[in-house]
mmCIF file of the N, C-alpha and C atoms, coordinates in Angstrom:
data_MODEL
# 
_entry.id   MODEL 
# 
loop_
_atom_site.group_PDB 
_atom_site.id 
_atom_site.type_symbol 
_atom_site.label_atom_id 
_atom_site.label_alt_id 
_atom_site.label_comp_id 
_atom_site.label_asym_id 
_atom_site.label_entity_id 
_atom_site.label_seq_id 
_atom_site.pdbx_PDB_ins_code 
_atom_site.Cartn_x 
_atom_site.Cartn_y 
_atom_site.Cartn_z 
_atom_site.occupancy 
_atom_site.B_iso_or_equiv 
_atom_site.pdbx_formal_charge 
_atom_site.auth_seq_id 
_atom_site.auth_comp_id 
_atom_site.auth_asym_id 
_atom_site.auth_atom_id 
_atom_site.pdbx_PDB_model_num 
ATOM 1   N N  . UNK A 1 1  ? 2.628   -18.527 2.100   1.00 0.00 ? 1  UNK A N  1 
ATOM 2   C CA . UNK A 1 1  ? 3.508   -19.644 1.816   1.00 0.00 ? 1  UNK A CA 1 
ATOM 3   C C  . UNK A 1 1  ? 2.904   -20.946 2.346   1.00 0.00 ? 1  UNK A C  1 
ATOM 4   N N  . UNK A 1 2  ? 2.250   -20.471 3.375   1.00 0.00 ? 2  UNK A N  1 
ATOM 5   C CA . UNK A 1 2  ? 1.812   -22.229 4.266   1.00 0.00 ? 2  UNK A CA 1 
ATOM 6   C C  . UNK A 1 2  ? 0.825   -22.506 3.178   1.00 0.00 ? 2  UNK A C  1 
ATOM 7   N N  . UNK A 1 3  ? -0.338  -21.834 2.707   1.00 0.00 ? 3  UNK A N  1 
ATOM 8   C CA . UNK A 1 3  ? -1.457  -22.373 2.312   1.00 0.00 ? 3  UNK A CA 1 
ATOM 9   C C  . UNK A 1 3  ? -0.957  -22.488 0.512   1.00 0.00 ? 3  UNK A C  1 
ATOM 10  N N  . UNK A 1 4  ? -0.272  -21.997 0.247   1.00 0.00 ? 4  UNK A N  1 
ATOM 11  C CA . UNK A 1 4  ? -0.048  -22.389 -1.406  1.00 0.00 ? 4  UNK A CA 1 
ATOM 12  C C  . UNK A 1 4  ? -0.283  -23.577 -1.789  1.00 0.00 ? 4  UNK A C  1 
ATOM 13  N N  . UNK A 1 5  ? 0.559   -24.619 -1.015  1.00 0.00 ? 5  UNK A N  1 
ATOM 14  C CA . UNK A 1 5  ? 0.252   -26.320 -1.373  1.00 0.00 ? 5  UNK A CA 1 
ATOM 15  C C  . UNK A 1 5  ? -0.793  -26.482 -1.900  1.00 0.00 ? 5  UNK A C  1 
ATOM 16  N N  . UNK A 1 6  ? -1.689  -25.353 -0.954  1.00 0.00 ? 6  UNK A N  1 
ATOM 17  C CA . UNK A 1 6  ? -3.181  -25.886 -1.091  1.00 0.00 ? 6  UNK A CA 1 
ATOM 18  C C  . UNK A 1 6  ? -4.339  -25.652 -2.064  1.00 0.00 ? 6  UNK A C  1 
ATOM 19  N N  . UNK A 1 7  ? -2.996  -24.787 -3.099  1.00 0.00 ? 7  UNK A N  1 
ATOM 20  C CA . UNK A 1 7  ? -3.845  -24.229 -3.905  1.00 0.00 ? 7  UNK A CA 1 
ATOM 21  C C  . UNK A 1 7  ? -4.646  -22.531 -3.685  1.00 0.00 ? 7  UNK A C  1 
ATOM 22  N N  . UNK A 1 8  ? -4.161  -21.747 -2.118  1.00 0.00 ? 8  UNK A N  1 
ATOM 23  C CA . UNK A 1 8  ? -5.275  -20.817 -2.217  1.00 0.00 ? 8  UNK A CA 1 
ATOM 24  C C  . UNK A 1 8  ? -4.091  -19.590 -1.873  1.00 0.00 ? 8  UNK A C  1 
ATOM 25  N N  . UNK A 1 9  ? -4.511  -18.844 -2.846  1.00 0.00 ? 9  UNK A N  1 
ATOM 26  C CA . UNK A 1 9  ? -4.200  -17.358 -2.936  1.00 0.00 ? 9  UNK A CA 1 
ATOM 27  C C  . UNK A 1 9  ? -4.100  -16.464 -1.622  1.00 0.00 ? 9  UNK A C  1 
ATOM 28  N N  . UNK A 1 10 ? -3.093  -15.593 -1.316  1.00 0.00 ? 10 UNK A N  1 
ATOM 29  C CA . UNK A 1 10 ? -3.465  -14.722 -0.228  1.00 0.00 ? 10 UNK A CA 1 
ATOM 30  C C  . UNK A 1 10 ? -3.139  -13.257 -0.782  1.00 0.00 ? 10 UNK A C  1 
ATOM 31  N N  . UNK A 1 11 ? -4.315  -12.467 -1.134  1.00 0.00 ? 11 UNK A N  1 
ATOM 32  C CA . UNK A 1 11 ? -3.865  -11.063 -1.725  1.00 0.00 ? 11 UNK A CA 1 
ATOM 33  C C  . UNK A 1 11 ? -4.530  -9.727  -0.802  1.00 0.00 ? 11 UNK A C  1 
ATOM 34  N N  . UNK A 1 12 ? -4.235  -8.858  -1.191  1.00 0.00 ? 12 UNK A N  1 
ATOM 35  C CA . UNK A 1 12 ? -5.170  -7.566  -0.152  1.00 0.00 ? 12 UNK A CA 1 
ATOM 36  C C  . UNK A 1 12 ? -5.388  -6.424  -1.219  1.00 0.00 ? 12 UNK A C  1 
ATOM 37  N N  . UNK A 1 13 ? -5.814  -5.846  -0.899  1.00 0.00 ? 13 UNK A N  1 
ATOM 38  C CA . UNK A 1 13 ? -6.050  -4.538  -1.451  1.00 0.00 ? 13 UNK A CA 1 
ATOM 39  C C  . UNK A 1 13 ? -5.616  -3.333  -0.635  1.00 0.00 ? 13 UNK A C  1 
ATOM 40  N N  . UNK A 1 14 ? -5.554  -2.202  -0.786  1.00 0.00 ? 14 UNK A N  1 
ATOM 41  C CA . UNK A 1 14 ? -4.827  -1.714  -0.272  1.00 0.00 ? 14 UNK A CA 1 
ATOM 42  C C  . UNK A 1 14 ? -5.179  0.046   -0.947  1.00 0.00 ? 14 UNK A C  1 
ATOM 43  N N  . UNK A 1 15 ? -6.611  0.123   -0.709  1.00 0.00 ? 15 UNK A N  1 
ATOM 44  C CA . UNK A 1 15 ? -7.406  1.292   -1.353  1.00 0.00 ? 15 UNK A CA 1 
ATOM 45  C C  . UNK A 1 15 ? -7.054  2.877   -0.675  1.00 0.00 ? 15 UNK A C  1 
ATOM 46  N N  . UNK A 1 16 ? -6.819  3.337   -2.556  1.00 0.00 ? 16 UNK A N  1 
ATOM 47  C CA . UNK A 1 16 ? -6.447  5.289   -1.939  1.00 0.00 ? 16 UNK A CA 1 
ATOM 48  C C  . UNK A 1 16 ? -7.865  5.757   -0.846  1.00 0.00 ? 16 UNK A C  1 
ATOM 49  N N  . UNK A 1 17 ? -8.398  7.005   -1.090  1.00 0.00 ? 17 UNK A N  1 
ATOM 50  C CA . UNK A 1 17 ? -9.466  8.190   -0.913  1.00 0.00 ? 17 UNK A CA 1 
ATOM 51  C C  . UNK A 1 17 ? -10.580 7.127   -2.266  1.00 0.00 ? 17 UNK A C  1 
ATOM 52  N N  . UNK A 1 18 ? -11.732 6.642   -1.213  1.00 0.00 ? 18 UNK A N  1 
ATOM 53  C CA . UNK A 1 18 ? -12.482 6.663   -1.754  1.00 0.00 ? 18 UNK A CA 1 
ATOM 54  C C  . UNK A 1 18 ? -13.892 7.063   -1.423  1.00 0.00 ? 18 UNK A C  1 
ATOM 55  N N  . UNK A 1 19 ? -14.665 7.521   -2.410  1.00 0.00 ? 19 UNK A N  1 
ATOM 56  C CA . UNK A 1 19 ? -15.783 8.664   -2.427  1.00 0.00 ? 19 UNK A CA 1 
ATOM 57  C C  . UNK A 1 19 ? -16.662 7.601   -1.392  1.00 0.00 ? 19 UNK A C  1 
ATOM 58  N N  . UNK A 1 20 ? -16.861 7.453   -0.608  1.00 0.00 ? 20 UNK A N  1 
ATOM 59  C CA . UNK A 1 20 ? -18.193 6.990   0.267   1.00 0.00 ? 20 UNK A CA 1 
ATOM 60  C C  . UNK A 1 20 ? -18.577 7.888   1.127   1.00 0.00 ? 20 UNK A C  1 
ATOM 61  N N  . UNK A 1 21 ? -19.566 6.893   1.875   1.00 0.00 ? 21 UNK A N  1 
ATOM 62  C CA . UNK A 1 21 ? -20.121 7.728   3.215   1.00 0.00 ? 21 UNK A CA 1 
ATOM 63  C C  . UNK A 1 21 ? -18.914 8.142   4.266   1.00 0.00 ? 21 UNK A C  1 
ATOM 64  N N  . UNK A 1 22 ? -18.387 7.323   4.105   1.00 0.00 ? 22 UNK A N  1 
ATOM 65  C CA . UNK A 1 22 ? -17.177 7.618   5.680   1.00 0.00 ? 22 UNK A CA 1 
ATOM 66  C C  . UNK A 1 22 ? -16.317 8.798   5.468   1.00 0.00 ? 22 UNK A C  1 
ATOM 67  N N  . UNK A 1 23 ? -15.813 8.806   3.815   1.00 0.00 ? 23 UNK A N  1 
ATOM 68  C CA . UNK A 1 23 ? -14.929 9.923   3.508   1.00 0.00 ? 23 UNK A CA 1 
ATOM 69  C C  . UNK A 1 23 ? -16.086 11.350  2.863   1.00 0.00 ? 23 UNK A C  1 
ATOM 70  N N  . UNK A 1 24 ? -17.143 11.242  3.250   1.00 0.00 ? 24 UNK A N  1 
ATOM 71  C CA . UNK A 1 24 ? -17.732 12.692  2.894   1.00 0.00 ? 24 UNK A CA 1 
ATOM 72  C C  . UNK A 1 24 ? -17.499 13.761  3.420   1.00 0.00 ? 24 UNK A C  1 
ATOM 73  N N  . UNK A 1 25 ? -17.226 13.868  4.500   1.00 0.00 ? 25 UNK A N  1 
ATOM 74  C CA . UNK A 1 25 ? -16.526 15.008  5.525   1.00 0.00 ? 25 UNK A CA 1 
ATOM 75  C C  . UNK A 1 25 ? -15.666 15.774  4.930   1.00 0.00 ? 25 UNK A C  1 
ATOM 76  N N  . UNK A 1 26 ? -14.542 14.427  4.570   1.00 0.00 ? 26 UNK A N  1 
ATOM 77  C CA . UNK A 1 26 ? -13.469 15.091  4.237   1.00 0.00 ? 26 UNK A CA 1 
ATOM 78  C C  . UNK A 1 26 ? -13.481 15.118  2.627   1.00 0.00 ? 26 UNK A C  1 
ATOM 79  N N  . UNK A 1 27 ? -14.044 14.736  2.121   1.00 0.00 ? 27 UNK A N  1 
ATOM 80  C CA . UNK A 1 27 ? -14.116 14.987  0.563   1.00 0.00 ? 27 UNK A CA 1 
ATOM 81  C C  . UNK A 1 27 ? -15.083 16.589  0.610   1.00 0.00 ? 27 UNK A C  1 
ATOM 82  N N  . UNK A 1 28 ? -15.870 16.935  1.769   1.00 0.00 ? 28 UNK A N  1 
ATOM 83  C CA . UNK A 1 28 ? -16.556 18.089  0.808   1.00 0.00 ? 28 UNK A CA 1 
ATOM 84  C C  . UNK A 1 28 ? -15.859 19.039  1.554   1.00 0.00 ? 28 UNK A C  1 
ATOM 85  N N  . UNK A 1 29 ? -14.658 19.376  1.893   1.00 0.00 ? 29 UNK A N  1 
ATOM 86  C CA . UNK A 1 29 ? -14.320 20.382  2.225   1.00 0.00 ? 29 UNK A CA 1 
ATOM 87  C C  . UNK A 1 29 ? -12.840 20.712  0.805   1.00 0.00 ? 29 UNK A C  1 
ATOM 88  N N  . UNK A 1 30 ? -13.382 21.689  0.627   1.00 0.00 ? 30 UNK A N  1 
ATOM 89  C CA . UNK A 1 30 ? -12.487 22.261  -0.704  1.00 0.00 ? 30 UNK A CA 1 
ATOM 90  C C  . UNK A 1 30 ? -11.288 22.108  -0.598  1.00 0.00 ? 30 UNK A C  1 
ATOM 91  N N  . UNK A 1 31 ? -10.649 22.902  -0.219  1.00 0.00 ? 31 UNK A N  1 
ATOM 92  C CA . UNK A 1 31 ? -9.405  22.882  -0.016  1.00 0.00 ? 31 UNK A CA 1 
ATOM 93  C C  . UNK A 1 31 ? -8.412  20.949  0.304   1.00 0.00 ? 31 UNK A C  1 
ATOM 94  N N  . UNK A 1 32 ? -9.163  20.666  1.570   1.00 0.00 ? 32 UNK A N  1 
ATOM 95  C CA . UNK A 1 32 ? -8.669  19.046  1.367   1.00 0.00 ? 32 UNK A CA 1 
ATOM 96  C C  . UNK A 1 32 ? -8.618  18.002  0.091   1.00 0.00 ? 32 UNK A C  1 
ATOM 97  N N  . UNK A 1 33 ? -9.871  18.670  -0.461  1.00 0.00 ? 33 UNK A N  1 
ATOM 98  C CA . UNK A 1 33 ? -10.331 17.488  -2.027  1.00 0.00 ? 33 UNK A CA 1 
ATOM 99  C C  . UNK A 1 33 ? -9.409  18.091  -3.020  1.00 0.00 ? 33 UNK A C  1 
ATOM 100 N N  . UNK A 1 34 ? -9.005  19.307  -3.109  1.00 0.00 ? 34 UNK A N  1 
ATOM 101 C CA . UNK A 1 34 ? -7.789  19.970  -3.650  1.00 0.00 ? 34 UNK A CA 1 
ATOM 102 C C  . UNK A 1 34 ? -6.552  19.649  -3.571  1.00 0.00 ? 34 UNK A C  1 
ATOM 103 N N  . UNK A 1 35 ? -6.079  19.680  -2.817  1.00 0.00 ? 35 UNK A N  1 
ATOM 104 C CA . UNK A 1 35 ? -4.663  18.779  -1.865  1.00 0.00 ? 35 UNK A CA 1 
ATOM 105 C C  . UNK A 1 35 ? -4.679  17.192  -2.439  1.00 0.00 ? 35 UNK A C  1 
ATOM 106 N N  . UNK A 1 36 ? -5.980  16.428  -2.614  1.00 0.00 ? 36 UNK A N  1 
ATOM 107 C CA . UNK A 1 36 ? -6.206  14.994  -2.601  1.00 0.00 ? 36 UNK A CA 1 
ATOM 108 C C  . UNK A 1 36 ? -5.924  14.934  -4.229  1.00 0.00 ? 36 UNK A C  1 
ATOM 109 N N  . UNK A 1 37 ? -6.698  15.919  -5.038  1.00 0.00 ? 37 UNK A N  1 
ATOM 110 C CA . UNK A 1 37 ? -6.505  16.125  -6.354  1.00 0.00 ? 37 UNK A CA 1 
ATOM 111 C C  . UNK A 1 37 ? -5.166  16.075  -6.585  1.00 0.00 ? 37 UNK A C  1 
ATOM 112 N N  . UNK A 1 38 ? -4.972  16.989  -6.124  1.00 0.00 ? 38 UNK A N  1 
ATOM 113 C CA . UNK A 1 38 ? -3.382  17.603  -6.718  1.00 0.00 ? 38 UNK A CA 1 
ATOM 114 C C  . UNK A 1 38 ? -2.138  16.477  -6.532  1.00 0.00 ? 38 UNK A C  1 
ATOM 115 N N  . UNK A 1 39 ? -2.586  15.686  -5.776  1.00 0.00 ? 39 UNK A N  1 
ATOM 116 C CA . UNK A 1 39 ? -1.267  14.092  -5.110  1.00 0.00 ? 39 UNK A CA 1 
ATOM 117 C C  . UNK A 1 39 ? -1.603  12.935  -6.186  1.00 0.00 ? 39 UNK A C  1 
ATOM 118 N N  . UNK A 1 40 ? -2.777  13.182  -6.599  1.00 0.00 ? 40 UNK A N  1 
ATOM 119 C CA . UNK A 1 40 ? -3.379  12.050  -6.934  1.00 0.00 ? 40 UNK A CA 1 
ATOM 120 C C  . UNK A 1 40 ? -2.750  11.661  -8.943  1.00 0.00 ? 40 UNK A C  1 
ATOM 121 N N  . UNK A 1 41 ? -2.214  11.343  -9.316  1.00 0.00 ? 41 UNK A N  1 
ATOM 122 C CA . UNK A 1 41 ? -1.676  11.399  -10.584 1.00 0.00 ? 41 UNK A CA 1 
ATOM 123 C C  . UNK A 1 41 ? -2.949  11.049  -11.668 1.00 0.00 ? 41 UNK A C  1 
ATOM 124 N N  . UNK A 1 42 ? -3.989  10.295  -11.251 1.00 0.00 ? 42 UNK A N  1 
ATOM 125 C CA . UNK A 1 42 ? -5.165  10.357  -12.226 1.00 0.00 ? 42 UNK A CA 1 
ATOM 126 C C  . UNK A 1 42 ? -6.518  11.264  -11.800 1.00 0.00 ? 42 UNK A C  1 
ATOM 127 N N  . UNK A 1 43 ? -5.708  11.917  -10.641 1.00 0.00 ? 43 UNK A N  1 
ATOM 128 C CA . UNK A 1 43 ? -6.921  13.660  -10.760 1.00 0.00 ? 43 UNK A CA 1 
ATOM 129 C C  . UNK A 1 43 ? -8.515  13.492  -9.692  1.00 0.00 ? 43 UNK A C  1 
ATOM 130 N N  . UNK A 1 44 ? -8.788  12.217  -10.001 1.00 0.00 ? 44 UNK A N  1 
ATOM 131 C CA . UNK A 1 44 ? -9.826  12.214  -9.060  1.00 0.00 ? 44 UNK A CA 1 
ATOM 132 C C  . UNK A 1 44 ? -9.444  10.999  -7.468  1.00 0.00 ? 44 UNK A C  1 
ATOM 133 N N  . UNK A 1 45 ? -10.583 11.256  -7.166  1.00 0.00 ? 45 UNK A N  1 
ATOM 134 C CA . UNK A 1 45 ? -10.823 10.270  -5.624  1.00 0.00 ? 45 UNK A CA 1 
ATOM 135 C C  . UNK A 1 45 ? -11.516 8.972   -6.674  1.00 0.00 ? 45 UNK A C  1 
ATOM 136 N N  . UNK A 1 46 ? -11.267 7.805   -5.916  1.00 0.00 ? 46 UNK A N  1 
ATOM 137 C CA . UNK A 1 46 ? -11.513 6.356   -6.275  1.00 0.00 ? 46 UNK A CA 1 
ATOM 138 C C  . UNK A 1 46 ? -12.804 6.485   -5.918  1.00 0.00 ? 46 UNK A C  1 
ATOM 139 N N  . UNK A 1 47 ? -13.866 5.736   -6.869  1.00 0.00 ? 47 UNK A N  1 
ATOM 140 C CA . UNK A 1 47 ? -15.474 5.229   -6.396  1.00 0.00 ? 47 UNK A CA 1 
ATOM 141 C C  . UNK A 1 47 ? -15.407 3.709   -6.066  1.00 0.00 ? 47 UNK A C  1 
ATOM 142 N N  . UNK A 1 48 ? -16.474 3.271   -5.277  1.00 0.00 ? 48 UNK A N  1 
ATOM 143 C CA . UNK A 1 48 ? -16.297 2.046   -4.700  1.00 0.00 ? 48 UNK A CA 1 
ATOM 144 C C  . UNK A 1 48 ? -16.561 0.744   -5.863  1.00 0.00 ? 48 UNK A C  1 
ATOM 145 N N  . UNK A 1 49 ? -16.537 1.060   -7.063  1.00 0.00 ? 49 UNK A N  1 
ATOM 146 C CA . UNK A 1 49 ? -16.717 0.514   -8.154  1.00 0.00 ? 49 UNK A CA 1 
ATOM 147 C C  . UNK A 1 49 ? -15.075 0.141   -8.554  1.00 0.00 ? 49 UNK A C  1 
ATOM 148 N N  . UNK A 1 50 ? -14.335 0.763   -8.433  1.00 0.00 ? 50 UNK A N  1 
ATOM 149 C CA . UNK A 1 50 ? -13.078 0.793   -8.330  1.00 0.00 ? 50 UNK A CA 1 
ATOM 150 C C  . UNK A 1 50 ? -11.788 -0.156  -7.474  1.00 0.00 ? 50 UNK A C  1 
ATOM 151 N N  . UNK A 1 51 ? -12.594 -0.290  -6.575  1.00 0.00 ? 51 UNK A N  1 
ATOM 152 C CA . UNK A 1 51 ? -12.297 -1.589  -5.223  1.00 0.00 ? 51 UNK A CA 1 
ATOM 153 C C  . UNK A 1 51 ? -12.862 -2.618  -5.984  1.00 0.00 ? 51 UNK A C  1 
ATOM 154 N N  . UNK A 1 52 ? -13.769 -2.519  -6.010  1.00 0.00 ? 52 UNK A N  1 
ATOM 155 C CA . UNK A 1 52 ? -15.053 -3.557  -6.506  1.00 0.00 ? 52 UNK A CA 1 
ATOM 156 C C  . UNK A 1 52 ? -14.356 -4.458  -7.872  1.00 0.00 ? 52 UNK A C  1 
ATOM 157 N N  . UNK A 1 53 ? -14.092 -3.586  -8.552  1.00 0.00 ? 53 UNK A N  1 
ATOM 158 C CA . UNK A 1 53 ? -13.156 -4.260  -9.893  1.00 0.00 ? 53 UNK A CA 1 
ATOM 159 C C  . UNK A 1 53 ? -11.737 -5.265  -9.457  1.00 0.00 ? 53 UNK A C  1 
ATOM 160 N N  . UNK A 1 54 ? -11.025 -4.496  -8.433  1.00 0.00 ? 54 UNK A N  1 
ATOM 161 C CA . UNK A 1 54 ? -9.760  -5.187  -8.077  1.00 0.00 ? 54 UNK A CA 1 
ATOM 162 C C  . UNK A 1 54 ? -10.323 -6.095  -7.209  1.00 0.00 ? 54 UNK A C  1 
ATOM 163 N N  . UNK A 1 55 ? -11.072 -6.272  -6.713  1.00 0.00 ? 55 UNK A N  1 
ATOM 164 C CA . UNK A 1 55 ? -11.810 -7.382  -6.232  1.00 0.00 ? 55 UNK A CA 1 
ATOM 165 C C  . UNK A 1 55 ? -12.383 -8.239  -6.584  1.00 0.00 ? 55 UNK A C  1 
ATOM 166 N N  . UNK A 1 56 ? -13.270 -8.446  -7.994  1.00 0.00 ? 56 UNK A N  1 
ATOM 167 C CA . UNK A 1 56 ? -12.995 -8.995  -8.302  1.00 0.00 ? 56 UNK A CA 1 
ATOM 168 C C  . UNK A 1 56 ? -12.096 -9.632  -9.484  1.00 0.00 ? 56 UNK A C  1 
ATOM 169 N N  . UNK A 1 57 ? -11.735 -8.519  -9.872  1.00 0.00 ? 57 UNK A N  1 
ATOM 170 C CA . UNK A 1 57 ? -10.023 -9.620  -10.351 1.00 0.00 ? 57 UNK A CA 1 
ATOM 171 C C  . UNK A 1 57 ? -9.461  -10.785 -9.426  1.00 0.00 ? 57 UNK A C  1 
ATOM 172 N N  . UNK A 1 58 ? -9.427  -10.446 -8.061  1.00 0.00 ? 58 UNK A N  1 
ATOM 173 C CA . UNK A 1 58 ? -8.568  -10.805 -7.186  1.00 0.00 ? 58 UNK A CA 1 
ATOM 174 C C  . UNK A 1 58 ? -9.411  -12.662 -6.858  1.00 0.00 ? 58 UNK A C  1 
ATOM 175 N N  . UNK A 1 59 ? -10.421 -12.401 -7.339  1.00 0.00 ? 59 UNK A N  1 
ATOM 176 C CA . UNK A 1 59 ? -11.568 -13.487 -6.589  1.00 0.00 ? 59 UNK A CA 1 
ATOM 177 C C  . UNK A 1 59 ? -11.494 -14.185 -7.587  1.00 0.00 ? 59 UNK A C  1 
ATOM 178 N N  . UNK A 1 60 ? -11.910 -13.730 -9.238  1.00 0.00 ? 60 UNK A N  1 
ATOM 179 C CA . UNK A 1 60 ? -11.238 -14.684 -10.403 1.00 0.00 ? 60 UNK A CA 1 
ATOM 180 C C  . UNK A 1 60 ? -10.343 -15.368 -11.010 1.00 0.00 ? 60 UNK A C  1 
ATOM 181 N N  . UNK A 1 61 ? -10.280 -16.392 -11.965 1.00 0.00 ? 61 UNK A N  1 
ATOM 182 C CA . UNK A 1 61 ? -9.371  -17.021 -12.186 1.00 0.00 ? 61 UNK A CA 1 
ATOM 183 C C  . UNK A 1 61 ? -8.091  -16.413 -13.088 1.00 0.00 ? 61 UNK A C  1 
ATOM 184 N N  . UNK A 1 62 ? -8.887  -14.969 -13.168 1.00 0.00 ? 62 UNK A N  1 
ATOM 185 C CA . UNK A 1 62 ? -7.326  -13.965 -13.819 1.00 0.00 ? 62 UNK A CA 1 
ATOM 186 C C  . UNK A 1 62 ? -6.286  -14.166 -12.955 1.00 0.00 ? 62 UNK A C  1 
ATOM 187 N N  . UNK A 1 63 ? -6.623  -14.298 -11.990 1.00 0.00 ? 63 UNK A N  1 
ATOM 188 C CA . UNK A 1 63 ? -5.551  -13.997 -10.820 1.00 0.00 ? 63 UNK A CA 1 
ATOM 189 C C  . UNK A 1 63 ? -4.751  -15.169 -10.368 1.00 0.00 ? 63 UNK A C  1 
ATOM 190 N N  . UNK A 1 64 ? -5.070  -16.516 -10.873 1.00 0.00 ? 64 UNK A N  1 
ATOM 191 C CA . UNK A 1 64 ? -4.518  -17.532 -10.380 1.00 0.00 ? 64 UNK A CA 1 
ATOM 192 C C  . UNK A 1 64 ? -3.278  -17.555 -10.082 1.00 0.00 ? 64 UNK A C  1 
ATOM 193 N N  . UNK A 1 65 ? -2.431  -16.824 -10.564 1.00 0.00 ? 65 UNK A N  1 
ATOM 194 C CA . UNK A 1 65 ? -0.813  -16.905 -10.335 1.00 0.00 ? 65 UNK A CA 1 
ATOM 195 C C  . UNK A 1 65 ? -0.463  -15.857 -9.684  1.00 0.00 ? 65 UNK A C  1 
ATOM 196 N N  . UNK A 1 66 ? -1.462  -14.980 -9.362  1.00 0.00 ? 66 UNK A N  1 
ATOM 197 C CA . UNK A 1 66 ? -1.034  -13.676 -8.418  1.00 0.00 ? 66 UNK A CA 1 
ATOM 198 C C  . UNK A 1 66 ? -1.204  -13.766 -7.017  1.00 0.00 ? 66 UNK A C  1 
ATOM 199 N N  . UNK A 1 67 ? -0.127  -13.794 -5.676  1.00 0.00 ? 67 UNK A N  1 
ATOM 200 C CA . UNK A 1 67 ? -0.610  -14.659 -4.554  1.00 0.00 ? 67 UNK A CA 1 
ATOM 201 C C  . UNK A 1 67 ? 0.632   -13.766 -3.761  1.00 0.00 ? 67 UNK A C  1 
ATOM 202 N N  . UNK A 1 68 ? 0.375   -13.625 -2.542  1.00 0.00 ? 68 UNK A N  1 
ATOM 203 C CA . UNK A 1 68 ? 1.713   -12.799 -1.732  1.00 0.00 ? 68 UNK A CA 1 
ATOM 204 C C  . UNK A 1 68 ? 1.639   -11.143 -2.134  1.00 0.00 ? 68 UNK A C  1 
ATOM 205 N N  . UNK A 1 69 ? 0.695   -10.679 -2.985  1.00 0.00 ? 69 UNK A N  1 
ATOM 206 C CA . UNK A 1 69 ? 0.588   -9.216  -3.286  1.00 0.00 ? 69 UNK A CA 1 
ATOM 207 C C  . UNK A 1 69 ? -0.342  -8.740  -2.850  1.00 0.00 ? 69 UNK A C  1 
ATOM 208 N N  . UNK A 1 70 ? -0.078  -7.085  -2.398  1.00 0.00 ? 70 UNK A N  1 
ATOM 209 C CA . UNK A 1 70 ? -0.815  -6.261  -2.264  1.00 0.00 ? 70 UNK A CA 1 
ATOM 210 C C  . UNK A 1 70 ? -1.019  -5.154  -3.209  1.00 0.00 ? 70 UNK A C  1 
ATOM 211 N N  . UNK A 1 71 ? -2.522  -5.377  -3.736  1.00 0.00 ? 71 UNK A N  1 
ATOM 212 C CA . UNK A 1 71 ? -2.973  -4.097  -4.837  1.00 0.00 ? 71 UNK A CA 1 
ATOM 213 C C  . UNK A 1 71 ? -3.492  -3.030  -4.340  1.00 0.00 ? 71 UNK A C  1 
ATOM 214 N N  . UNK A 1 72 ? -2.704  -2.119  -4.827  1.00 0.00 ? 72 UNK A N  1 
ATOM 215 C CA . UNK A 1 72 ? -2.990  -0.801  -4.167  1.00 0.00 ? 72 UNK A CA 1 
ATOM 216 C C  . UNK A 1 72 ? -3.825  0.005   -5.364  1.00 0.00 ? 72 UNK A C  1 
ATOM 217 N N  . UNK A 1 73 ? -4.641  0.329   -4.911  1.00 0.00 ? 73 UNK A N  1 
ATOM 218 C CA . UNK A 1 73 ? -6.060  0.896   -5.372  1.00 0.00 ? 73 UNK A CA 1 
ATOM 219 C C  . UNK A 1 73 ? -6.091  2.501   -5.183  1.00 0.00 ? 73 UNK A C  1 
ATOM 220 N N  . UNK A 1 74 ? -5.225  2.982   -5.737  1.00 0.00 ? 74 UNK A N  1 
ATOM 221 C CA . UNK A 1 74 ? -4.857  4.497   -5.522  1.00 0.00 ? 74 UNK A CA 1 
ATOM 222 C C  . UNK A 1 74 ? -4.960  6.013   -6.289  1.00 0.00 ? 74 UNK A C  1 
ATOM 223 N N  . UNK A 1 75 ? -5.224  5.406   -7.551  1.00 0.00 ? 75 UNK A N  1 
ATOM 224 C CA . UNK A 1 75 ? -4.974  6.380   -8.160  1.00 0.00 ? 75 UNK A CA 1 
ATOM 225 C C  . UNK A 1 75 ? -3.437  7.069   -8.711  1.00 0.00 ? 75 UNK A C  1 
ATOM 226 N N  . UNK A 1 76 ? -3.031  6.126   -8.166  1.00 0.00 ? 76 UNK A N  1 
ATOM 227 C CA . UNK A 1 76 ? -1.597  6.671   -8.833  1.00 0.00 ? 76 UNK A CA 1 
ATOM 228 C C  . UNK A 1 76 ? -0.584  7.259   -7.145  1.00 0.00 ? 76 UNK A C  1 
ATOM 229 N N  . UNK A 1 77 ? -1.473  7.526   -6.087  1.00 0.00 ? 77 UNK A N  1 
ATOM 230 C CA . UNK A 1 77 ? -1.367  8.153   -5.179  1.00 0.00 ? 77 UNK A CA 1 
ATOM 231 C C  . UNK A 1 77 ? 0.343   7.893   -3.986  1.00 0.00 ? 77 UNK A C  1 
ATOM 232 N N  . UNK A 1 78 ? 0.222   6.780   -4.614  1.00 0.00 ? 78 UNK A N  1 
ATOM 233 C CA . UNK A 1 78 ? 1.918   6.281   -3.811  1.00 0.00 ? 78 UNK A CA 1 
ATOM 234 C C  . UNK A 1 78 ? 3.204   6.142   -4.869  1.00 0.00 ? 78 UNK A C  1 
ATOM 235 N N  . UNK A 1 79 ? 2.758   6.132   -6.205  1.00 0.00 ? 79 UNK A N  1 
ATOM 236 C CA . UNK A 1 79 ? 3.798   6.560   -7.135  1.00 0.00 ? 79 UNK A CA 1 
ATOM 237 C C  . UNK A 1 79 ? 4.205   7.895   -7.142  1.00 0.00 ? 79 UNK A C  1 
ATOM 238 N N  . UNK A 1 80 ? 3.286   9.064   -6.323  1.00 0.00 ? 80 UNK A N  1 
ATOM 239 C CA . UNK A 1 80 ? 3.248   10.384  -6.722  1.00 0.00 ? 80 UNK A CA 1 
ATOM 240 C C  . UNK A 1 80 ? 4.448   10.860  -6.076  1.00 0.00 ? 80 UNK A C  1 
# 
């Protein structure tokens, strides 16, 4: 609200299970990536290409009127 005057956006992201280095642990154990599957309403784990897109949406001028939100990058995973 303070910085709107000013013209500048405040948004976040707000990313499911995504496939990197940090989550390999827990992505290669079967049973967990199973569980992650099964919650997940579009079936897989997010790639960092996936952030990367809502990011930049978020950085472009698509977004000019979108400001005070958080995009959740999930997979479907908090509708489930």
């Amino acid at each position: 609200m303070e910085l709107s005057p000013r013209g500048v956006n405040v948004n976040a992201i707000a990313p499911g299970v995504i496939e990197t280095k940090m989550t390999e642990g827990l992505l290669s154990d079967e049973e967990t990536r199973s569980v992650l599957l099964g919650n997940t309403p579009l079936g897989r784990v997010g790639l960092p290409r996936d952030i990367g897109r809502a990011a930049v949406f978020l950085a472009s001028s698509d977004s000019d009127f979108v400001t005070g939100h958080t995009l959740v990058v999930d997979g479907g995973w908090l509708t489930h």
